[in-house]
Backbone as numpy.savetxt, mean C-alpha at the origin, in Angstrom:
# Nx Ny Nz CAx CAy CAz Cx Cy Cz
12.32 -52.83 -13.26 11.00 -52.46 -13.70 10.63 -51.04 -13.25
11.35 -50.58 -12.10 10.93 -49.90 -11.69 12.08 -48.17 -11.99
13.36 -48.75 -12.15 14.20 -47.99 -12.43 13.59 -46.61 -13.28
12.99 -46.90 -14.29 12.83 -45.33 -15.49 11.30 -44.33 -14.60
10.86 -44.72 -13.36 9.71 -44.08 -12.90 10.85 -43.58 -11.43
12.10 -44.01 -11.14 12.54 -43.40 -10.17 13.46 -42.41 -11.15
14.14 -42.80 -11.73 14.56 -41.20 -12.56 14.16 -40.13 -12.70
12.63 -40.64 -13.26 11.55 -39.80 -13.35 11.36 -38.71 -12.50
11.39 -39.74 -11.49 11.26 -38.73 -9.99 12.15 -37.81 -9.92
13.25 -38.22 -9.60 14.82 -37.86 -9.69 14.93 -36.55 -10.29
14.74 -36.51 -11.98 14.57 -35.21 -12.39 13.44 -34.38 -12.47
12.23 -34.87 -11.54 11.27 -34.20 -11.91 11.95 -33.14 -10.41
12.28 -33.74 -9.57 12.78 -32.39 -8.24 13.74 -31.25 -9.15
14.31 -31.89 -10.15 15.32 -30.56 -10.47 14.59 -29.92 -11.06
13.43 -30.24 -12.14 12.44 -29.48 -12.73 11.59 -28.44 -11.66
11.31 -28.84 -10.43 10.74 -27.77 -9.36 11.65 -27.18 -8.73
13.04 -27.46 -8.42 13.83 -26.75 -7.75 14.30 -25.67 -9.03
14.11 -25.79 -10.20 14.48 -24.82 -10.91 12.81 -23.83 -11.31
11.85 -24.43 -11.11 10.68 -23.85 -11.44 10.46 -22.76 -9.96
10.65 -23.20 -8.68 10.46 -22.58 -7.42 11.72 -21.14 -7.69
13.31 -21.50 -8.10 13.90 -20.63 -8.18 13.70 -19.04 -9.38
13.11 -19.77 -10.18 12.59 -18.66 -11.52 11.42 -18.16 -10.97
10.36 -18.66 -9.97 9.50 -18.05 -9.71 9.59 -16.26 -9.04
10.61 -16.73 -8.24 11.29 -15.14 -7.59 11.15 -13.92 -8.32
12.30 -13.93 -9.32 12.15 -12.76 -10.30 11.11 -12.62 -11.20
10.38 -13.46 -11.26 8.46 -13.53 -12.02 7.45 -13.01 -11.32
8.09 -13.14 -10.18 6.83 -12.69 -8.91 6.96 -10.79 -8.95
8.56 -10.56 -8.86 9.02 -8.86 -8.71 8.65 -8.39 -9.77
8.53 -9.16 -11.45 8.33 -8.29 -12.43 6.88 -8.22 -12.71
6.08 -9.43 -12.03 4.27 -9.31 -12.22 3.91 -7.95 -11.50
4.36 -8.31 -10.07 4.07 -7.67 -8.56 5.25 -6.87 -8.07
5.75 -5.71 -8.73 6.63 -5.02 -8.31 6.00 -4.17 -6.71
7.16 -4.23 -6.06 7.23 -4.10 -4.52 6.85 -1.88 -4.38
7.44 -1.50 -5.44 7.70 -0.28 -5.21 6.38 0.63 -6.13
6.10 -0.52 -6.72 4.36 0.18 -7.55 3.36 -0.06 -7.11
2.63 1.44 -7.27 1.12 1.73 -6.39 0.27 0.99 -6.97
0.13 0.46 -8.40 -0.67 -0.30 -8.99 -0.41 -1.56 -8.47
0.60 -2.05 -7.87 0.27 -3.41 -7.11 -0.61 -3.41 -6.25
-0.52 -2.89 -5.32 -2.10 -2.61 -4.20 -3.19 -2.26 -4.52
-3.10 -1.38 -5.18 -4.25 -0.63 -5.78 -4.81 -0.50 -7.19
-4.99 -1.49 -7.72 -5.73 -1.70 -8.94 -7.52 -1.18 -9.19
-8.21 -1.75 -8.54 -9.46 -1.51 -8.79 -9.73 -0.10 -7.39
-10.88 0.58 -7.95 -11.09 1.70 -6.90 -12.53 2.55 -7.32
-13.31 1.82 -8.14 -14.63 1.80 -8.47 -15.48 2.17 -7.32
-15.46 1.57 -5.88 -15.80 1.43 -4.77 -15.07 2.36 -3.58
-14.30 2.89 -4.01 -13.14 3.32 -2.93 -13.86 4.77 -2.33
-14.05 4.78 -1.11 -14.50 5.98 -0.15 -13.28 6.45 0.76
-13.66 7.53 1.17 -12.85 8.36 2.54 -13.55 7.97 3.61
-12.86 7.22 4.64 -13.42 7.12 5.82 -12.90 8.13 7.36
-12.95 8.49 7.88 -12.49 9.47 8.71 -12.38 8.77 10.10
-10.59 8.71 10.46 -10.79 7.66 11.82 -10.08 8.96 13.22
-10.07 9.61 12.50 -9.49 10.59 13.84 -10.83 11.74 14.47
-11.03 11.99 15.11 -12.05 13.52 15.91 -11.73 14.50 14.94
-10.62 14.80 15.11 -10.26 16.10 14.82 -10.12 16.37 13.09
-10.74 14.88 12.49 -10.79 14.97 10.75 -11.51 15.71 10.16
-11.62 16.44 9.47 -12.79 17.53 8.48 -13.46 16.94 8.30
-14.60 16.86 7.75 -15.89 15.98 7.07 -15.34 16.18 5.36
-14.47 15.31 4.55 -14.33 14.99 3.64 -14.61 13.94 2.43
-14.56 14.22 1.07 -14.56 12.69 0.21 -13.55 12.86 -0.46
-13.40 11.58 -1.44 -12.59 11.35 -2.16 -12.98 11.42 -3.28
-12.07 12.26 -4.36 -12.13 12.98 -5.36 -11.63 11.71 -6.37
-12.60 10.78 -6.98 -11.89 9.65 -7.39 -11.33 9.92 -8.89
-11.62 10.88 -9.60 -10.56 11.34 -10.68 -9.38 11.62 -10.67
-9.17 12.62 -9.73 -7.76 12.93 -9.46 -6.86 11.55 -9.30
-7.77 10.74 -8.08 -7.32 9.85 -6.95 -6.46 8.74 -8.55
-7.45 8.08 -9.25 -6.70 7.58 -10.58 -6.13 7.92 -11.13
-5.79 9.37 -10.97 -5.00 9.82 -11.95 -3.54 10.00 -11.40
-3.72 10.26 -10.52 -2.60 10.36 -9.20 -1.62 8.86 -8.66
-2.69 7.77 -9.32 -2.32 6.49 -8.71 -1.05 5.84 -9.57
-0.51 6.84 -10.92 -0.20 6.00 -11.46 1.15 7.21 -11.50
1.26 8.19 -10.75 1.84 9.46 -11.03 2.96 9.29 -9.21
2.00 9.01 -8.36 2.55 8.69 -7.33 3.90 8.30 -6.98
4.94 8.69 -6.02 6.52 8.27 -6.14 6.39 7.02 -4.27
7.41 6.55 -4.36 7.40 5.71 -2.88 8.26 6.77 -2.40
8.27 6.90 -1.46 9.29 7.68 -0.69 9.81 7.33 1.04
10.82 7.70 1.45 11.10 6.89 2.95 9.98 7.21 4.16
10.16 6.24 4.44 8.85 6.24 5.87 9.57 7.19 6.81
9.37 8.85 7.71 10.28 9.02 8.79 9.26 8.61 9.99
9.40 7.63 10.06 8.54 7.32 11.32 8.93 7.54 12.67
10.11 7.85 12.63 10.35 8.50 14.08 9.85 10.21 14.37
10.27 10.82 13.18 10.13 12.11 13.08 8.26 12.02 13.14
7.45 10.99 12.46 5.76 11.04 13.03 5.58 10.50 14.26
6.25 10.03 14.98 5.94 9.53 16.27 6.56 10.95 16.99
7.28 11.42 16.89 7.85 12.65 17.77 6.59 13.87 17.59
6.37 13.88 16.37 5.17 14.52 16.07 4.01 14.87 17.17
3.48 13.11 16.88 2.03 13.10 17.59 2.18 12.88 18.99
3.35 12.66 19.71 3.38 12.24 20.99 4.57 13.58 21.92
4.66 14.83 20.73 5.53 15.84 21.38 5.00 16.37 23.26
5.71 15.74 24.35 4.74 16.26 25.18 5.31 17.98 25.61
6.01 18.66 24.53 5.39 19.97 25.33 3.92 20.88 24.27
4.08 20.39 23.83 2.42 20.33 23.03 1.40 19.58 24.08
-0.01 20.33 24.47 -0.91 19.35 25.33 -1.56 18.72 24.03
-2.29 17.72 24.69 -2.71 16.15 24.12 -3.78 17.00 22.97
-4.23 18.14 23.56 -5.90 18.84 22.86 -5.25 19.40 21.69
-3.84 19.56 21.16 -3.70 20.49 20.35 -2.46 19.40 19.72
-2.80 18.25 19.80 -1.54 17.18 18.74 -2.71 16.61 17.48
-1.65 17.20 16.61 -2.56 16.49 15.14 -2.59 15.74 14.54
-3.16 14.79 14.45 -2.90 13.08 13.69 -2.20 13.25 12.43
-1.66 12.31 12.12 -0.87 12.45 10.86 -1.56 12.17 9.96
-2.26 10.78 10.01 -2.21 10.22 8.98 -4.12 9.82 9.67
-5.33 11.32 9.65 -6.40 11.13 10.09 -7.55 10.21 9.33
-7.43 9.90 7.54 -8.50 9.16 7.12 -7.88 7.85 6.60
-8.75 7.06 6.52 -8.82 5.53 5.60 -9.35 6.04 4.29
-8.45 5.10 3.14 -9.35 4.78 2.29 -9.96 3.23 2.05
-11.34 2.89 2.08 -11.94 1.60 1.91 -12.58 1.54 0.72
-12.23 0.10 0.24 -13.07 -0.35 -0.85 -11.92 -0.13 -2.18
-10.76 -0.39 -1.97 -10.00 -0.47 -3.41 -9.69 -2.43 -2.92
-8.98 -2.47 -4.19 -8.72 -3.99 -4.38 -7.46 -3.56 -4.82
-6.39 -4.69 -4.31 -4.79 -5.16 -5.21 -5.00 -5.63 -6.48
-4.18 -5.76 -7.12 -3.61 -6.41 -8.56 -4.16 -7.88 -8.19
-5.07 -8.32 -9.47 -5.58 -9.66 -9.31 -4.23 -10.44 -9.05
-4.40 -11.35 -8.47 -3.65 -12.60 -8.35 -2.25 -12.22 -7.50
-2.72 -10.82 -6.42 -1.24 -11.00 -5.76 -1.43 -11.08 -4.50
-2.88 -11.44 -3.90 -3.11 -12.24 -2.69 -2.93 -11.23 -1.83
-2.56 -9.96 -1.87 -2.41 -8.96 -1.06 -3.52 -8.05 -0.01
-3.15 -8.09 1.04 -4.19 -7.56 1.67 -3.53 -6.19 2.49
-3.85 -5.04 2.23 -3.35 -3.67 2.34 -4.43 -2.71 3.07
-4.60 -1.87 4.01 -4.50 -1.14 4.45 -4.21 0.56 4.34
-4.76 1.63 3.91 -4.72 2.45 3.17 -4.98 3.65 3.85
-3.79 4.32 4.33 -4.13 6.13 5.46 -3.52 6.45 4.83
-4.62 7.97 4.63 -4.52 9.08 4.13 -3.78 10.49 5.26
-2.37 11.35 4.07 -2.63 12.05 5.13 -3.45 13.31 5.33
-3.03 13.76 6.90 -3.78 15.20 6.66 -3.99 16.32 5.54
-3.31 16.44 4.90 -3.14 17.38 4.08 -3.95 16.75 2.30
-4.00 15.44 2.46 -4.94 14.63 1.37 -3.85 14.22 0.08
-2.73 14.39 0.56 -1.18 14.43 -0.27 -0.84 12.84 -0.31
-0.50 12.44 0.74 0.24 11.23 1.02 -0.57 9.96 1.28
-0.13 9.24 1.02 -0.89 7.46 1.52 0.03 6.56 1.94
-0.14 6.10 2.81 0.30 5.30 3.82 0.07 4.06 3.45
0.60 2.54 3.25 -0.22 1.99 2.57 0.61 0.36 3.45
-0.27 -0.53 4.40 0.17 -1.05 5.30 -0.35 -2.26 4.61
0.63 -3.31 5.00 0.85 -4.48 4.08 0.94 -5.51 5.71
0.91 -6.63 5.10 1.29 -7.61 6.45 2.50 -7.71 7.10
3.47 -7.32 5.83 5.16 -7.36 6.16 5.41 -6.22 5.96
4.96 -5.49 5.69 5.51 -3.70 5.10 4.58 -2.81 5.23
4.83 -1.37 5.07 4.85 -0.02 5.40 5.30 0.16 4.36
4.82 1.03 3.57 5.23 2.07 2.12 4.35 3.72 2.72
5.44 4.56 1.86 4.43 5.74 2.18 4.57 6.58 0.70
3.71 6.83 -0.34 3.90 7.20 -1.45 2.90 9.05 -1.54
3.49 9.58 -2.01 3.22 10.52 -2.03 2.71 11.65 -3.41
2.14 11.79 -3.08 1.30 12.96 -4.30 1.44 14.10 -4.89
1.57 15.20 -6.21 1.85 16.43 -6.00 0.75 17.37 -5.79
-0.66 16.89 -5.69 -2.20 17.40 -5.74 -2.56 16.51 -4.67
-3.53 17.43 -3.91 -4.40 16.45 -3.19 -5.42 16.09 -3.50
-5.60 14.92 -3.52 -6.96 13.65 -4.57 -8.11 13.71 -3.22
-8.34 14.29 -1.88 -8.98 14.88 -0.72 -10.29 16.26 -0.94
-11.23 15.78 -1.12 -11.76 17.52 -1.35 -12.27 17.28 -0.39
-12.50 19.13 0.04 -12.68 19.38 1.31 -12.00 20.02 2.65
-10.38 19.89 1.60 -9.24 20.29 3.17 -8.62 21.55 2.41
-8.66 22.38 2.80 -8.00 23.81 2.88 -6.53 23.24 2.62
């Protein structure tokens, strides 16, 4: 009586073990890992916030900034070469320059990719830093989307 509802069962696991495995490559082609439009979709709201002393009093130029968002390349993090940077000690502490001195707040990710990101700007208003829960991307600009910085 019961036999055709345990089959059931039976192939309904191969139906999710094959639905969980196709999900993978559905997820990379919705939510590609290496595009700025995954993080950064909406930016209606998006300001310059300034987290270092030594930051200019700047905003964000949100024309460029869209226009830039989709123009943007990923490029390698040298994070040793920015840590040697800001922590060079024959440079004194009064004259080391933050790398990466503003936030940007108030953009949103790509609906439906649950992402919660983190967004430094660098000095120069070129580069974005863009900090994920599991990752670090650093994508870079050929204009700075920054007015205000020499």
């Amino acid at each position: 009586m019961y036999r055709r509802f345990a089959w059931l069962g039976f192939f309904a696991n191969f139906i999710l073990l094959a639905a969980t495995f196709a999900a993978i490559p559905l997820d990379q082609a919705i939510y590609p890992d290496k595009k700025l439009s995954t993080y950064i979709a909406k930016t209606d709201q998006a300001r310059l916030f300034p987290l270092h002393t030594g930051a200019k009093e700047s905003t964000l130029d949100q024309e460029v900034f869209k226009q830039q968002l989709s123009k943007m390349i990923a490029k390698p993090i040298d994070s040793q070469g920015w840590y040697n940077e800001i922590v060079n000690i024959d440079v004194p502490q009064q004259e080391r320059k933050e790398k990466f001195p503003y936030q940007i707040v108030g953009t949103e990710p790509k609906w439906g990719s649950g992402l919660h990101t983190t967004l430094f700007v660098e000095k120069d208003g070129k580069g974005l830093l863009l900090t994920t829960q599991k990752k670090q991307y650093y994508f870079r600009s050929d204009v700075s989307f920054v007015e205000g910085l020499e």
